[in-house]
N, C-alpha and C positions, 0 to 999 in steps of 0.2 A: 678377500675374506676366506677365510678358512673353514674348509666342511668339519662338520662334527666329528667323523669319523677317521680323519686323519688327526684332530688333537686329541681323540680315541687313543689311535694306536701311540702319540707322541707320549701321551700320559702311562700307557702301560709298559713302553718300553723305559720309561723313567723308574718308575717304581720298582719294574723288575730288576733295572740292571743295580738297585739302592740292596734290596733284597738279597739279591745276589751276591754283593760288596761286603753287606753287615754278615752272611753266610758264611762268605771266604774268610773275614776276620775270625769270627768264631772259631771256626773250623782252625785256622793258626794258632791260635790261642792255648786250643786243645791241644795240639798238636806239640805244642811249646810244653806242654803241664804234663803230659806224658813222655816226654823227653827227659823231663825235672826228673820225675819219680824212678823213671826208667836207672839213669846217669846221677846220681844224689854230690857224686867229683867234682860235677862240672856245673853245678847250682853255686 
């Protein structure tokens, strides 16, 4: 049986490392749109 407090931390490292995932997209994303605007050639 599992203690509360290790599907605690199972639970938080899930959610952060989702957070962190959808973050780094974002973060690409932008990253890509200011590329665009930057380079208007290579769009």
């Amino acid at each position: 049986m599992l203690s509360p407090s290790l599907v605690g931390d199972e639970w938080r490292y899930f959610v952060v490392s989702l957070s962190d995932r959808r973050s780094r997209l974002k973060r690409f994303t932008l990253a890509g749109e200011l590329r665009k605007r930057r380079e208007p050639s290579l769009a």
